[in-house]
C-alpha positions as CSV (number, residue, x, y, z in Angstrom):
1,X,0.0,0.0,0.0
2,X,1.2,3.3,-0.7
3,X,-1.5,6.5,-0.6
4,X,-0.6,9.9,-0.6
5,X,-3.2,12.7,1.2
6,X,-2.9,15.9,3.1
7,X,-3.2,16.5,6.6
8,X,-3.9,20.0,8.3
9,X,-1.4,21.5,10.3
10,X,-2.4,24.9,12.1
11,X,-4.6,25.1,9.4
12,X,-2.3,24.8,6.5
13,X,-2.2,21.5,4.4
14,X,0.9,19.8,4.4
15,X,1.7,16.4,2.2
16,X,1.9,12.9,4.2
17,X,2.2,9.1,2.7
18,X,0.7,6.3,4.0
19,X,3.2,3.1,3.3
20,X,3.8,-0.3,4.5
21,X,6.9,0.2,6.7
22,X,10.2,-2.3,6.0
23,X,13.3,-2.7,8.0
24,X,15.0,0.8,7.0
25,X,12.1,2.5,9.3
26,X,12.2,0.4,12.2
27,X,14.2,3.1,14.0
28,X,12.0,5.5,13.2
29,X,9.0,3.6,14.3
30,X,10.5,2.9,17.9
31,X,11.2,6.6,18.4
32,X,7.5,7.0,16.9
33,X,6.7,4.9,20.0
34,X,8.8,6.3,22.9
35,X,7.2,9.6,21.8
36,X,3.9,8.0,22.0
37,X,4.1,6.0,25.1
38,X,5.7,8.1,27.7
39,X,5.5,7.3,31.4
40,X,3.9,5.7,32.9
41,X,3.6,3.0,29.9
42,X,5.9,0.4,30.0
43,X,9.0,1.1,28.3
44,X,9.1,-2.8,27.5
45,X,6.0,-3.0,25.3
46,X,7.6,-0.5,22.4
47,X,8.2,-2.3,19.5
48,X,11.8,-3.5,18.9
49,X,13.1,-4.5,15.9
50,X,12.7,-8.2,16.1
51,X,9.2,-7.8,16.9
52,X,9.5,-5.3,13.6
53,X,10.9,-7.7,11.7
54,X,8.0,-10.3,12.1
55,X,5.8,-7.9,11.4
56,X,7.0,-7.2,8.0
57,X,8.4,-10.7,6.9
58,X,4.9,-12.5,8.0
59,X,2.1,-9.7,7.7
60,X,3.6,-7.0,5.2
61,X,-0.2,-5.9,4.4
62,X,-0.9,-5.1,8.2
63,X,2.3,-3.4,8.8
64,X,1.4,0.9,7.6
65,X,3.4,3.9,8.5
66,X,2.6,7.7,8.1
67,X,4.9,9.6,6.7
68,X,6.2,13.6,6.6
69,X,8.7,15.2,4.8
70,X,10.7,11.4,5.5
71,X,9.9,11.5,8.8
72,X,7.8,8.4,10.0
73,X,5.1,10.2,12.7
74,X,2.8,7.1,13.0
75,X,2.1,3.4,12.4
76,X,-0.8,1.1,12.8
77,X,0.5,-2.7,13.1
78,X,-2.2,-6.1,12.9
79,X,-2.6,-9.6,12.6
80,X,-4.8,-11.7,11.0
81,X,-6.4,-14.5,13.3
82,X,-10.0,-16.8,13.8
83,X,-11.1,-15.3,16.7
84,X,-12.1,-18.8,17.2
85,X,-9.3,-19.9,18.4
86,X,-9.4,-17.2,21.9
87,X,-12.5,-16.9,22.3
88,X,-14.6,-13.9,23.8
89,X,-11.7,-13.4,26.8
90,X,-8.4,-12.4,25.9
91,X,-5.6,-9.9,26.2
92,X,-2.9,-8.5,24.1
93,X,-0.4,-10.4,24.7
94,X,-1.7,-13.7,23.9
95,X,-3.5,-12.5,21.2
96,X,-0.3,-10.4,19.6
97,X,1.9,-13.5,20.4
98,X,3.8,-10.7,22.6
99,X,4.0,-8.0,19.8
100,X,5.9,-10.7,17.8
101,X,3.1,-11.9,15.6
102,X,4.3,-15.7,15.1
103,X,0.7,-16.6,15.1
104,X,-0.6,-14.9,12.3
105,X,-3.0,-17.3,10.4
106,X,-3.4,-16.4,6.6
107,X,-7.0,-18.5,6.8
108,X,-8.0,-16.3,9.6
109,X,-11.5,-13.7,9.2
110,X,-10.4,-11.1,11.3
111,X,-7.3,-8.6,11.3
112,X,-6.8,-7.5,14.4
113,X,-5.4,-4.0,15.6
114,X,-2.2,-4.4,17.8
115,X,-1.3,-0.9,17.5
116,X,-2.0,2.6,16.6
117,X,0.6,5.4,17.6
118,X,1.0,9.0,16.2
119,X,3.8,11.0,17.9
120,X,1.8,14.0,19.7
121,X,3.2,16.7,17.5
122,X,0.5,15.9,14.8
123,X,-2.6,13.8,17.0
124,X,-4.9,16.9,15.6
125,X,-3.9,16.8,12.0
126,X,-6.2,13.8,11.1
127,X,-3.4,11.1,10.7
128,X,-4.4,8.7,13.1
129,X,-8.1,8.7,11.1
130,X,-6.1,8.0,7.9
131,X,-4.6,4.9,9.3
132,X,-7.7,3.8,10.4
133,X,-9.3,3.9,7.4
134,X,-6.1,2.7,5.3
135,X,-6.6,-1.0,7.4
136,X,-10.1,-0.5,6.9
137,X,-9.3,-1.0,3.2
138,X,-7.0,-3.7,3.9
139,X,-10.1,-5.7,5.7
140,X,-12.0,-5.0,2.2
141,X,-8.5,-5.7,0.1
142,X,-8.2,-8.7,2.0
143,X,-12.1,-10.4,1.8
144,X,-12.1,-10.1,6.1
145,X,-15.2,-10.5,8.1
146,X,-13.5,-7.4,10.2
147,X,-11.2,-5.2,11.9
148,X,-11.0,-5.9,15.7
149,X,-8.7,-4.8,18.5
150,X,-8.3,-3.4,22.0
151,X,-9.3,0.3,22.6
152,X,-7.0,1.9,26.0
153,X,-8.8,3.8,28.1
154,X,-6.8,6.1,29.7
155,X,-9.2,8.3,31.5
156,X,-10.9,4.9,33.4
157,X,-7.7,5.0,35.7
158,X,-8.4,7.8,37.6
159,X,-11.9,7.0,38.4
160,X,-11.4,3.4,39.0
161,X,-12.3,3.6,42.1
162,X,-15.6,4.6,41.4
163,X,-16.6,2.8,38.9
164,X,-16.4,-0.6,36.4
165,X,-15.1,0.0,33.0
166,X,-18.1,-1.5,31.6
167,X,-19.5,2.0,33.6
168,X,-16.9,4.6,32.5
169,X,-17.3,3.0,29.0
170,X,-21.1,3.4,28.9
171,X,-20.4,7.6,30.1
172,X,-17.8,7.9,27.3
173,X,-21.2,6.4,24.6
174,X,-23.9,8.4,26.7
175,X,-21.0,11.8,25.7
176,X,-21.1,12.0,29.7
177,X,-16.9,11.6,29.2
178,X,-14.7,11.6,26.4
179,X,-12.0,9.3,26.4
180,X,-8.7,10.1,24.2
181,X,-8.9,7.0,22.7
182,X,-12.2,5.7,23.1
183,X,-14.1,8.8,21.2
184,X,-11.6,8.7,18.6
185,X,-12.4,4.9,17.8
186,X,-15.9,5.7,17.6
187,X,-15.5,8.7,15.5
188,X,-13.5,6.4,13.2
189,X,-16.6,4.0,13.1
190,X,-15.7,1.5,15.4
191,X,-18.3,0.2,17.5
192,X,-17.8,-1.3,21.5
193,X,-18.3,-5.1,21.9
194,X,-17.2,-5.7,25.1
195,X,-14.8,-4.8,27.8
196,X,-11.1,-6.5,28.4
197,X,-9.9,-7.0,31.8
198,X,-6.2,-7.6,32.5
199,X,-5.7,-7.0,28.6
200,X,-2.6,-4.9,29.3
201,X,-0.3,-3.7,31.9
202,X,-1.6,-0.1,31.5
203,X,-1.8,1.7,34.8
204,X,-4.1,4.5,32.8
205,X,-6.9,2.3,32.0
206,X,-7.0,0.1,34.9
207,X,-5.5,-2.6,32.8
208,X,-9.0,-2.8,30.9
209,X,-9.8,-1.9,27.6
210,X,-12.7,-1.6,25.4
211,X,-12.9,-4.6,22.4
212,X,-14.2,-2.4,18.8
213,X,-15.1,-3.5,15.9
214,X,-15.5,-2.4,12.2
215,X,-17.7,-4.9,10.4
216,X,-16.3,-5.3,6.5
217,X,-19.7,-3.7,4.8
218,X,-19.0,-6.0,1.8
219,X,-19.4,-9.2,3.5
């Protein structure tokens, strides 16, 4: 895949690509992720480049970066699976074999969303929406049931002692809160199936995180 668009900047547009990524960016994409995931994130879960490499030897077509003036300012990384094999409960690292990916399935219906960063420099210019919508097409490319993955949510943590996350995740669809992460997915058309517990060691979200969906329209 390569696309070329423009995002807004301050108002002005400004040119950016939309690639798979190979091995000569995989520098770039880990300072794409330490910008993305300070503290308190776990330093350990930022891709590294053996991770990278699986990623582009075993699922090239789920492996996009964003691109501006060379430099690589987002990616979105998936796998394809059959969700049949996990089941309704599950967490990231099972289901991303660890970030490594060795149990990609090319008979599977499903691509699943292991990650989607955009350094915060450009979070308003659109970017993050283009990536979306670039797997989207990948889904449709590919003849998937659906796009599926793990939404954080990163304003649960502080309230977690006052409510579920099934409850902070109902406020965030009622527009009570906005979630950084969870109103973005739903403004890119992904809809709330259910709610992960101990999906990841995210001190943000509680360790929860809201499972979203984008049905393939053409299935």
């Amino acid at each position: 895949m390569r696309k070329e668009l423009y995002l807004f900047i301050d108002g002005k547009p400004q040119k950016a690509i939309i690639r798979n990524y190979k091995p000569a960016d995989f520098d770039g994409l880990i300072e794409v992720q330490r910008l993305s995931f300070p503290p308190p994130y776990p330093q350990e879960l930022w891709w590294n480049k053996e991770q990278l490499t699986e990623h582009v030897n075993r699922f090239p077509e789920g492996a996009l970066c964003a691109e501006v003036d060379g430099m690589i300012i987002g990616s979105m990384t998936g796998v394809t699976i059959d969700m049949n094999d996990y089941g309704h409960a599950h967490n990231w690292e099972t289901i991303s074999d660890s970030g490594y990916i060795r149990n990609h399935d090319i008979n599977g219906d499903t691509l699943y969303v292991i990650d989607l960063c955009v350094i915060p420099e450009f979070r308003k210019s659109g970017i993050g929406k283009w990536l979306m919508q670039s797997m989207y097409e990948t889904v449709v490319q590919l003849g998937l049931m659906r796009l599926l993955g793990g939404g954080r949510m990163p304003g649960y943590g502080a309230l977690i002692q006052e409510m579920t996350p099934e409850a902070y995740l109902e406020k965030v669809l009622t527009g009570e809160y906005k979630d950084p992460v969870i109103t973005f997915l739903l403004r890119c058309g992904r809809m709330p199936i259910g709610v992960a517990h101990d999906y990841l060691d995210d001190e943000q979200s509680g360790n929860c995180a809201a499972i979203m969906e984008w049905r393939n329209p053409f299935k």
